[in-house]
C-alpha positions as a Python dict, from the first residue, in 0.01 Angstrom:
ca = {
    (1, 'X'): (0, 0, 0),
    (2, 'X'): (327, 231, -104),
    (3, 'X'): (405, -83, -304),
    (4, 'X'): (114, -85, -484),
    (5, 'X'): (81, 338, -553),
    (6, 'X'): (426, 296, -697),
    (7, 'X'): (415, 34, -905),
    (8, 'X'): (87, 153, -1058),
    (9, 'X'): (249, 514, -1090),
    (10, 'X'): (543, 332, -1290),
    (11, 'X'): (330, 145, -1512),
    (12, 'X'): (123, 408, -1593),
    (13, 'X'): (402, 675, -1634),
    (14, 'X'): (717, 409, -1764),
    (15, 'X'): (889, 714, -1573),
    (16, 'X'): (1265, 601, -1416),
    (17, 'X'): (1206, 759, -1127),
    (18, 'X'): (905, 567, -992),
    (19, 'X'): (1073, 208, -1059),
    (20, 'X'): (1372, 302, -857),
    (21, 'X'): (1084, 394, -560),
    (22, 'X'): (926, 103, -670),
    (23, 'X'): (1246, -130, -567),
    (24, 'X'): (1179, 68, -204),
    (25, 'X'): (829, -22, -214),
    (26, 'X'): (895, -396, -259),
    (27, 'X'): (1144, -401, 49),
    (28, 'X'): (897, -189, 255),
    (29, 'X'): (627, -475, 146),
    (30, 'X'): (889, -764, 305),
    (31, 'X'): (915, -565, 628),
    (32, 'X'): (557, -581, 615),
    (33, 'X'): (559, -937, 589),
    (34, 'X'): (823, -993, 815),
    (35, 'X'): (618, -822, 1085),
    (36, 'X'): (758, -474, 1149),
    (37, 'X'): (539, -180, 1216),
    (38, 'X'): (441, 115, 981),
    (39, 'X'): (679, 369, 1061),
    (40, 'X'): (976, 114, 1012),
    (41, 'X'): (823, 14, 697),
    (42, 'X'): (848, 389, 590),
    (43, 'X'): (1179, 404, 706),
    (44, 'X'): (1309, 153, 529),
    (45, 'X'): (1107, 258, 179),
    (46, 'X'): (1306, 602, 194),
    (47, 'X'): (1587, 457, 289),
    (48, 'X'): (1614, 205, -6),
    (49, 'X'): (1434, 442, -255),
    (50, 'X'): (1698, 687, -154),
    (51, 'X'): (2038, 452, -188),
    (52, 'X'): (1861, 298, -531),
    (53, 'X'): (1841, 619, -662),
    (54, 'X'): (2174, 738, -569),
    (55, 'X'): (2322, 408, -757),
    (56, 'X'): (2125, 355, -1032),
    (57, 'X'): (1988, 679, -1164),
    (58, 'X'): (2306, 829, -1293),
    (59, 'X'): (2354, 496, -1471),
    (60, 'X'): (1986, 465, -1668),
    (61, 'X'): (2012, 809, -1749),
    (62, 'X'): (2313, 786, -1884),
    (63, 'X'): (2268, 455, -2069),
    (64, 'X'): (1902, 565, -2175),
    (65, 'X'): (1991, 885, -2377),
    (66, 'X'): (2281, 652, -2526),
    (67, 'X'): (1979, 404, -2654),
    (68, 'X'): (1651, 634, -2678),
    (69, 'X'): (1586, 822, -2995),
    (70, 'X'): (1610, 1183, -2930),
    (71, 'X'): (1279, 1413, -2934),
    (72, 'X'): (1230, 1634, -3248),
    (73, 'X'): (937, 1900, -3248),
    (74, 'X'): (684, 1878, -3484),
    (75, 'X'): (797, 2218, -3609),
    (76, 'X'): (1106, 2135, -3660),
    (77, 'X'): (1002, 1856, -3956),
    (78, 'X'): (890, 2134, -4139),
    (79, 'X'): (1278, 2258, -4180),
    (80, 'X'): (1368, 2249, -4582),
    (81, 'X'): (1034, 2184, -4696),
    (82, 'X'): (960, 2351, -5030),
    (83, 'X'): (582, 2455, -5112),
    (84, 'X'): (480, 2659, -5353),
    (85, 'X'): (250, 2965, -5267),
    (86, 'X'): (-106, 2972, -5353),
    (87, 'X'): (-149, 3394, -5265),
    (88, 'X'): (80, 3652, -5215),
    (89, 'X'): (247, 3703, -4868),
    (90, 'X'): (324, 4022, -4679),
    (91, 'X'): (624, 4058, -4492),
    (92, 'X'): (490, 3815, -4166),
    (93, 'X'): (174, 3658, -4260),
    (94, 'X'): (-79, 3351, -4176),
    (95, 'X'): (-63, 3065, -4392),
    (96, 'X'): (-152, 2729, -4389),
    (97, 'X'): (53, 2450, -4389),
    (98, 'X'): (-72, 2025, -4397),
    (99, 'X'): (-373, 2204, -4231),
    (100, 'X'): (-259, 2402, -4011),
    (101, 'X'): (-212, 2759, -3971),
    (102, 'X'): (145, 2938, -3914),
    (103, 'X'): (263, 3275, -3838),
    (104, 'X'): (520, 3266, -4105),
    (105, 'X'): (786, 3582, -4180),
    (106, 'X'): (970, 3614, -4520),
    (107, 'X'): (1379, 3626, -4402),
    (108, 'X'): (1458, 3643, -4790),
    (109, 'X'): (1558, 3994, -5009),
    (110, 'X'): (1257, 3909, -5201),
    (111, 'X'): (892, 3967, -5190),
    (112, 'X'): (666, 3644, -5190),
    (113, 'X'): (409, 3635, -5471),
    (114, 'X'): (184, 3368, -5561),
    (115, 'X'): (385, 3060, -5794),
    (116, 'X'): (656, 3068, -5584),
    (117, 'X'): (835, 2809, -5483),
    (118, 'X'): (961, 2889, -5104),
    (119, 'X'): (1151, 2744, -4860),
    (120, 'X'): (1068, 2708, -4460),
    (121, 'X'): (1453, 2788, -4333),
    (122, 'X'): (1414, 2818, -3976),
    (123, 'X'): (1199, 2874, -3678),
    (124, 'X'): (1175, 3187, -3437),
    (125, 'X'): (970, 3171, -3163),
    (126, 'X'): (688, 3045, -3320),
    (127, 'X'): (701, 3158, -3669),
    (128, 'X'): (852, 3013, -3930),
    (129, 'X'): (1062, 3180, -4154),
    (130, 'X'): (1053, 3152, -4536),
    (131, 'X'): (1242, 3252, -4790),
    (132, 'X'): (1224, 3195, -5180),
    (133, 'X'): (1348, 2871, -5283),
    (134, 'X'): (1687, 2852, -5502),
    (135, 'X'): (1644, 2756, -5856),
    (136, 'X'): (1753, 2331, -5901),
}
């Protein structure tokens, strides 16, 4: 039964943690077979889950982050992206961007009027902060 809630939980999840549990599962399933009673099964589940993750965990996580693309925010796209303004903007106003609306604050000298070309420089929090865009 342990077998079967962690493989399902690892296939469902792909999470590293549950296939290392999973290799305790499968030995706790062969004590099963090989007659022992539940509370030795469950003994020897923790016991392997525990040494497998001890010895392999370091090592996939390691090796993983070496091979797996890292994560980037879909805020963070918007970094360097020049759009031209369609309205004036006050010093930290709503605007929308590909649809959706930001809090956006103007980090530049200048005001931002409508025609210009600006430039999303940074985040804080969870505005963005613009700024007018330098002349090509």
């Amino acid at each position: 039964m342990i077998a079967i809630v962690s493989v399902s939980i690892d296939v469902a999840t792909s999470n590293i943690l549950f296939i290392l549990f999973s290799i305790g599962s499968l030995f706790a399933v062969a004590a099963d077979f090989a007659g022992f009673s539940l509370p030795v099964q469950i003994i020897i589940f923790l016991l392997v889950s525990i040494v497998s993750f001890l010895v392999f965990y370091p090592y996939l996580r390691k090796n993983l982050r070496r091979t797996l693309p890292g994560f980037i925010p879909q805020e963070r796209t918007y970094i360097g992206r020049k759009i031209m303004l369609d309205r004036d903007l006050k010093d930290e106003d709503q605007m929308m961007i590909e649809g959706i609306y930001w809090t956006v604050k103007n980090v530049g000298d200048e005001p931002l009027k409508k025609g210009d070309v600006i430039e999303i420089s940074g985040i804080e929090g969870t505005k963005f902060l613009l700024k007018k865009a330098k002349e090509e």
